[in-house]
Wavefront OBJ file of the C-alpha trace (Angstrom):
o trace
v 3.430 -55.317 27.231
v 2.848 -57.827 29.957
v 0.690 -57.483 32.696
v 1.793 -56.315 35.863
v 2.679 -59.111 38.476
v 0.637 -59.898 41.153
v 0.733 -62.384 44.700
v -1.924 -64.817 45.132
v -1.706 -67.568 47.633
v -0.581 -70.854 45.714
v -0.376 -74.399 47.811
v 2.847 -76.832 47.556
v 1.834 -79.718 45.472
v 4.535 -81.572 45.630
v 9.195 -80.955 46.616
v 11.704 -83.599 45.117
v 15.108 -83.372 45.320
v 17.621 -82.644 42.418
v 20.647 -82.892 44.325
v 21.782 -82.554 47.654
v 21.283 -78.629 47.976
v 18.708 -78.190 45.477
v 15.044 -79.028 45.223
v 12.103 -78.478 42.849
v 9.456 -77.149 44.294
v 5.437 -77.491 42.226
v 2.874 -75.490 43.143
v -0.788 -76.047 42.573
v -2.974 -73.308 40.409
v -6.653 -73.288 41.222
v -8.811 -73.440 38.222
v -9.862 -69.569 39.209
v -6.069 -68.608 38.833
v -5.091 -70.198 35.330
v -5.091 -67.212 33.102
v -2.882 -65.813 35.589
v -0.285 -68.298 35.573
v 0.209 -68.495 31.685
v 3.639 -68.495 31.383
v 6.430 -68.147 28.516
v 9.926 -70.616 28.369
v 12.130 -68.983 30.606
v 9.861 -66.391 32.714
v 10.589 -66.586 36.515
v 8.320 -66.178 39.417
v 8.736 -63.984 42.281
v 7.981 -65.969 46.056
v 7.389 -63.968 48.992
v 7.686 -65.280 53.029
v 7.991 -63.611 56.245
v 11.190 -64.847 57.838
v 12.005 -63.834 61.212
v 9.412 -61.989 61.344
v 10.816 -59.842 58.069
v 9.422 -59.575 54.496
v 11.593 -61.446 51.737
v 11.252 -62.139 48.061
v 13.365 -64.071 45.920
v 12.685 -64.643 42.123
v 12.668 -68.172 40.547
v 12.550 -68.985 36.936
v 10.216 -71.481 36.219
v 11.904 -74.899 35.269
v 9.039 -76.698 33.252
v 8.258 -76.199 29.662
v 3.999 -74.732 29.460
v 1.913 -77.219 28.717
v -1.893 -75.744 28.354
v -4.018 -78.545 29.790
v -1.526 -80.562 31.165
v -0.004 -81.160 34.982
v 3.518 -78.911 33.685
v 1.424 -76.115 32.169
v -1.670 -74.159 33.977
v -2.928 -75.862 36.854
v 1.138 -76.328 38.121
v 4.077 -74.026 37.904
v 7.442 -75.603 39.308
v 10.349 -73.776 40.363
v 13.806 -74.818 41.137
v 15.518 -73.859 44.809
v 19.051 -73.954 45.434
v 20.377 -73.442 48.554
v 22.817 -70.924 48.784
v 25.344 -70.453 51.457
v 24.228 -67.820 53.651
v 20.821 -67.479 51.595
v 18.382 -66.739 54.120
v 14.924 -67.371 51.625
v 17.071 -70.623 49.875
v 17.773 -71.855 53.338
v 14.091 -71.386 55.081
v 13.065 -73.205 51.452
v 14.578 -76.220 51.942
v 13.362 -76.802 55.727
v 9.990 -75.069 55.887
v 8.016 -76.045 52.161
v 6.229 -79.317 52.128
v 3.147 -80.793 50.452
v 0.162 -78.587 51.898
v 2.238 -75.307 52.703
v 0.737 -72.102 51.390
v 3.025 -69.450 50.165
v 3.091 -65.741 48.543
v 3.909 -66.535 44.381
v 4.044 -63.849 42.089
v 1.843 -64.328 38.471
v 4.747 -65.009 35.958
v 7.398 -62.387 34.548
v 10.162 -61.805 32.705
v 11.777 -61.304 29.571
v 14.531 -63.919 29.077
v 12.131 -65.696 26.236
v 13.195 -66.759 22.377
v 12.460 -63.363 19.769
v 12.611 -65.657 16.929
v 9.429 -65.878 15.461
v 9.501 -68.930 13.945
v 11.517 -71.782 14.952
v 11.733 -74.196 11.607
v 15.057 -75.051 10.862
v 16.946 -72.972 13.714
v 19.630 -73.523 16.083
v 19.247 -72.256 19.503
v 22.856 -72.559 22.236
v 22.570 -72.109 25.872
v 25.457 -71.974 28.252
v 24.522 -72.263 31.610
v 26.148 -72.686 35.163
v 24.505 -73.975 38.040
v 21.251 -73.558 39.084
v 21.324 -71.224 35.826
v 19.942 -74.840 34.132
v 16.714 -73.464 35.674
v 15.571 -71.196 32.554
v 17.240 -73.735 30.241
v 15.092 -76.170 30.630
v 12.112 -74.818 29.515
v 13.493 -73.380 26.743
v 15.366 -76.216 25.369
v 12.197 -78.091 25.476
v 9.968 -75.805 23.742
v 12.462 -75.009 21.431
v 12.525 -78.798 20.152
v 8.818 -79.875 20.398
v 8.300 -76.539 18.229
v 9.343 -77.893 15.238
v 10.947 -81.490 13.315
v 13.952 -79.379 12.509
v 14.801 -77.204 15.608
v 18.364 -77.733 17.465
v 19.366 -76.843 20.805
v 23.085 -76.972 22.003
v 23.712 -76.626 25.858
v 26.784 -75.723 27.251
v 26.269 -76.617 31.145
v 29.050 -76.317 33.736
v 29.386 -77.194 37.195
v 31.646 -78.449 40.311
v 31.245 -82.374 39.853
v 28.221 -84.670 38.140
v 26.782 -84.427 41.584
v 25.948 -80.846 41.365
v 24.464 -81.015 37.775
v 20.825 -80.136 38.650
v 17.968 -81.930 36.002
v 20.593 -84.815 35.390
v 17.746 -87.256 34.565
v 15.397 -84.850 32.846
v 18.600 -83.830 30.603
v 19.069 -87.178 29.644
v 15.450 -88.113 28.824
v 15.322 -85.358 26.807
v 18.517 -86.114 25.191
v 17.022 -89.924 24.357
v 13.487 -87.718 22.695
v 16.052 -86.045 20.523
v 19.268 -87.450 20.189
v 19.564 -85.714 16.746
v 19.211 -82.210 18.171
v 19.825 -81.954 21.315
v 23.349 -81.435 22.142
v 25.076 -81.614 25.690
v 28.007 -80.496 26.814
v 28.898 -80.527 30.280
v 31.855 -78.797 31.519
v 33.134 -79.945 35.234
v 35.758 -77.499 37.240
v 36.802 -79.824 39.357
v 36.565 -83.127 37.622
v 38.649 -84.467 35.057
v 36.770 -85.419 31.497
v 37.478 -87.296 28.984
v 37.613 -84.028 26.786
v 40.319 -81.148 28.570
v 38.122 -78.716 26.846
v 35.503 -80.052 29.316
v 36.997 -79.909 32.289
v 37.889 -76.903 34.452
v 36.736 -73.788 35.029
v 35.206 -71.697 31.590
v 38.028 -68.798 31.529
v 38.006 -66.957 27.877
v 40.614 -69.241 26.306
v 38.410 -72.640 27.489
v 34.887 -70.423 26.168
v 36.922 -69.527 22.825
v 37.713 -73.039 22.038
v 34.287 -74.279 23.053
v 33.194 -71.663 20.537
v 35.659 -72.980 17.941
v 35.395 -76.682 18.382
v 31.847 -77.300 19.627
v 29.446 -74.652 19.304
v 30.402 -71.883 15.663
v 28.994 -68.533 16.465
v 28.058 -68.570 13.126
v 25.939 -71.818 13.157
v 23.644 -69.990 16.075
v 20.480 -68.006 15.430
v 19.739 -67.319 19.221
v 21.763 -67.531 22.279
v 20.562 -67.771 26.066
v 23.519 -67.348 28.834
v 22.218 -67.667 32.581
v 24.618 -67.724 35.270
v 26.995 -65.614 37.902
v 27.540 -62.376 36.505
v 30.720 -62.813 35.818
v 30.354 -65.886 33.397
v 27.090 -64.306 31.592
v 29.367 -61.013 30.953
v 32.652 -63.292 29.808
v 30.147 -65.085 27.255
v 28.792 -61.716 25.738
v 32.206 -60.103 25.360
v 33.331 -62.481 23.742
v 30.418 -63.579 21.661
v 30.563 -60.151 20.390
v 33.549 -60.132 19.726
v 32.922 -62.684 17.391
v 30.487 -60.765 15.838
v 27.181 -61.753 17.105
v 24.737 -59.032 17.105
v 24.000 -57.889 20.583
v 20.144 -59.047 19.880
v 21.081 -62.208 19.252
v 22.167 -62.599 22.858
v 19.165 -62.689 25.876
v 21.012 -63.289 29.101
v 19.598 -63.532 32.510
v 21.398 -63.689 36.343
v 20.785 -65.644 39.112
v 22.728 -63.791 41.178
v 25.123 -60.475 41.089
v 27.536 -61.215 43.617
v 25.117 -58.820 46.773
v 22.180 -59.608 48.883
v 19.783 -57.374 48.572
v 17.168 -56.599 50.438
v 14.529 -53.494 50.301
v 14.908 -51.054 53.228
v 11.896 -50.554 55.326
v 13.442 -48.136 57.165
v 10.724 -45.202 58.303
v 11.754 -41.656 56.795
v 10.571 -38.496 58.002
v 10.577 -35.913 55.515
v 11.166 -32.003 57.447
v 9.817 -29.270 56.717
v 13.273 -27.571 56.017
v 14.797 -29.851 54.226
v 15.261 -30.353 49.912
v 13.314 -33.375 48.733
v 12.742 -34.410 45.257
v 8.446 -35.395 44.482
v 7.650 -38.530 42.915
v 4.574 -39.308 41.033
v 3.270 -42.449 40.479
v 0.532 -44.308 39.055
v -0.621 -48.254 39.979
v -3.194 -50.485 39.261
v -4.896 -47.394 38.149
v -4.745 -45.251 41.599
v -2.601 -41.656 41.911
v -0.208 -41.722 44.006
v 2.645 -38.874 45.928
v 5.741 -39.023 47.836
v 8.079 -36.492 49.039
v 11.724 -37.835 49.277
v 14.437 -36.263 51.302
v 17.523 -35.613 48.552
v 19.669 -36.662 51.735
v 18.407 -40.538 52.089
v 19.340 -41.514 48.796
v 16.139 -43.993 48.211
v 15.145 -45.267 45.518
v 12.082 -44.475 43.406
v 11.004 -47.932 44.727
v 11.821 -47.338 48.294
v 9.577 -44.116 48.498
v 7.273 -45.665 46.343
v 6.988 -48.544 49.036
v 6.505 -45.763 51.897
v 2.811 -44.934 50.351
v 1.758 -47.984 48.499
v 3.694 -51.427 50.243
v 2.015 -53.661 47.381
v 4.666 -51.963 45.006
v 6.271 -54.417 42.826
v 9.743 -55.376 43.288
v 11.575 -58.952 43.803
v 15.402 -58.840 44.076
v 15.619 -55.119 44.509
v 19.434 -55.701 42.665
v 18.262 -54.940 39.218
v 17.905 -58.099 37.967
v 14.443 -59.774 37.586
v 12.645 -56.133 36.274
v 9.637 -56.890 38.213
v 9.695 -53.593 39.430
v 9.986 -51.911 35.773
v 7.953 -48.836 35.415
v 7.828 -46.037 32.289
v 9.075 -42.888 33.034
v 6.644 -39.913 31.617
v 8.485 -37.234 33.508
v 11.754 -36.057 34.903
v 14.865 -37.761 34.423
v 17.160 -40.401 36.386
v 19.994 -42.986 36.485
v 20.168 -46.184 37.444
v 23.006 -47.929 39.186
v 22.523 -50.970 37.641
v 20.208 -53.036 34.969
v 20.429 -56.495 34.064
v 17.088 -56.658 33.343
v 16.007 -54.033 30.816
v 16.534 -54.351 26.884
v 18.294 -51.530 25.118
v 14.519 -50.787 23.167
v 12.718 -51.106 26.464
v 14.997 -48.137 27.559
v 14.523 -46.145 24.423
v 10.910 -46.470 25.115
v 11.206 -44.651 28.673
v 11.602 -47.930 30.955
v 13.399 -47.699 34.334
v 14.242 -50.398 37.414
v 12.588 -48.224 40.005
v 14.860 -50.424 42.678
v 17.774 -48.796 40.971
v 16.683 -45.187 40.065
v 17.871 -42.115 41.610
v 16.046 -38.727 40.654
v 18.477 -36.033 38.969
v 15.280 -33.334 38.825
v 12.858 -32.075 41.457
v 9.872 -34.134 40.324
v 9.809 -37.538 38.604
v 6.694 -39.076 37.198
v 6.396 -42.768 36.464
v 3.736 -45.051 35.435
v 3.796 -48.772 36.740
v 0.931 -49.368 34.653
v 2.015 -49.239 31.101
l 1 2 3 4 5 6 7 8 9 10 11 12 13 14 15 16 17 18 19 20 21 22 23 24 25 26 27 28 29 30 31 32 33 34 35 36 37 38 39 40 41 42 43 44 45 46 47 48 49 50 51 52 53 54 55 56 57 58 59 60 61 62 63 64 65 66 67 68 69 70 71 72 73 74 75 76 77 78 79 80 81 82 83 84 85 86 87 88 89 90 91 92 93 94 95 96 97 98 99 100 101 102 103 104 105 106 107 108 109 110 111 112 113 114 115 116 117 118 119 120 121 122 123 124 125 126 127 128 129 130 131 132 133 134 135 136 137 138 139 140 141 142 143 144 145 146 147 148 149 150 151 152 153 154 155 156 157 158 159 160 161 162 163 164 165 166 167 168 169 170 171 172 173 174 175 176 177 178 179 180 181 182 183 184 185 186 187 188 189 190 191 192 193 194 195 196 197 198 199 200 201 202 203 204 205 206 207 208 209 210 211 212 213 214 215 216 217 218 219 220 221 222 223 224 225 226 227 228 229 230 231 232 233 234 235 236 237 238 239 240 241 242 243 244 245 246 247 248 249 250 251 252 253 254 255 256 257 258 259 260 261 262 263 264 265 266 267 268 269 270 271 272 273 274 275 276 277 278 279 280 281 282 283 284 285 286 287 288 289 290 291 292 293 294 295 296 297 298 299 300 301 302 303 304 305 306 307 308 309 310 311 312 313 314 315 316 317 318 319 320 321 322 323 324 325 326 327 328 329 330 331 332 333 334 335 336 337 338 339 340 341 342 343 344 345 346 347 348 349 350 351 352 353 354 355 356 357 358 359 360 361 362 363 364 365 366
């Protein structure tokens, strides 16, 4: 199980440009903070600022392949920013990080990595949208340098070539392996060469991509990264096609809200029902009474009696706030984040679990 996330205080290195509303930003790793910056293909890190004088987080999957020893592996990690309209962190981003500027970055997490244990002779798809390229990157390049025989197949699809984010890195890595490494970008609102690559990917366009370009059948793993509603159009219908549902590791950059964690103050009465939660972190005990009428969270009463709780998008998304539950039960209102065994094995989203029994116990630890 990985470890647990934690914020140290990384300095900006170096932000260039990818296109005219996104940037890459690289952060420097002191040599005392290399360990903790390991990283797998396609983890994400979690960056924290005060804006406005308010707390906000935002996770960011990490956009270069690890390279132990090397200025892409420990001793960097580089994310990739897009500005988003109305995106308050996105926005402050882009004006406010330069060379020199100290920020909040979480140690690496996340699950959206390859489960194929051995790469020899496989062929890996991604279909991607946006800054959903992020993940992709590192991924596709791993995947290849693993092994002579590897293939990767991207499926990447965005407004016009100016918006394609890593346009340059794409095609230098398409020159390193121009036997296999296919691309395929799709352009809504240009017109291609190919009419299956241009417009929007609706199910008929993603079923002929699927017949002409990219066989189910010819995939051992796929990676889908994207709005929600793309990354859900792609697994309906690549199950429908029959590819198992483990075959498939998906990951959002966005579901469609903004949230943000309350930190609202709630005063629990002596007269009033409230459900007990019970929680253990980084090895201390921890209690919290929660009034059944304010609806929070686990995470929001954990955050009442221990503020270094972890959480990130607080939408269900990047799991950083995952804990195991060892007593009571609950439900979560959404989960993009957990697999089906981490579930069997007692995992919840604490930023998405309600109680549904007096006490609940849960373990951020394990």
């Amino acid at each position: 199980m990985p470890a647990r996330g934690r914020f140290h205080a990384l300095t900006v290195a170096d932000v260039r440009p990818l296109t005219d509303d996104a940037i890459e930003v690289t952060f420097a790793v002191p040599e005392e903070l290399v360990d903790d910056y390991r990283y797998l293909p396609g983890q994400n890190v979690a960056l924290r600022a005060r804006i406005d004088g308010r707390e906000v987080r935002r996770s960011y999957s990490l956009c270069r392949a690890p390279r132990p020893g090397t200025a892409t592996g420990p001793g960097e990690v580089s994310v990739a920013i897009k500005r988003d309209p109305g995106g308050r962190f996105s926005a402050w981003a882009h004006t406010e990080l330069h060379p020199g500027t100290v920020l909040d970055v979480m140690s690496p997490q996340g699950t959206f990595t390859t489960r194929l244990a051995e790469l020899e002779g496989t062929h890996v798809a991604g279909i991607a949208a946006g800054s959903g390229i992020t993940p992709l990157m590192a991924v596709a390049t791993s995947v290849l340098e693993a092994s002579d025989t590897s293939r990767f197949t991207l499926v990447y699809t965005n407004r016009s070539q100016t918006d394609v984010m890593f346009a340059d890195e794409l095609a230098d890595l398409k020159d390193r392996f121009p036997a296999r490494l296919t691309l395929h970008h799709v352009l809504s609102r240009e017109q291609r060469a190919a009419p299956v690559l241009s417009g929007r990917i609706d199910e008929p366009k993603l079923r002929t991509i699927l017949d002409r370009l990219l066989p189910p059948a010819t995939v051992d793993e796929w990676f889908l990264c994207g709005p929600i509603e793309l990354v859900q159009l792609c697994r309906d219908v690549l199950e429908d096609a029959g590819v198992p549902r483990e075959h498939i590791r998906f990951e959002l950059f966005t579901t469609g809200e903004d949230h943000e964690q309350p930190a609202r103050p709630v005063a629990v009465r002596a007269d009033e029902p409230t459900y007990a939660l019970d929680f253990t972190l980084d090895g201390q005990s921890n209690h919290v009474d929660s009034p059944l009428v304010a609806r929070e969270s686990l995470l929001t009463a954990a955050l009442r009696v221990r503020p270094d709780a972890p959480y990130s998008c607080s939408g269900g998304v990047c799991g950083t706030c995952r804990a195991r539950l060892v007593q009571g039960s609950v439900t979560m209102t959404e989960n993009y984040a957990l697999e089906p065994d981490e579930i069997e094995r007692g995992y919840v989203l604490t930023c998405q679990s309600h109680p549904t029994t007096d006490r609940v116990v849960v373990d951020y630890d394990s």
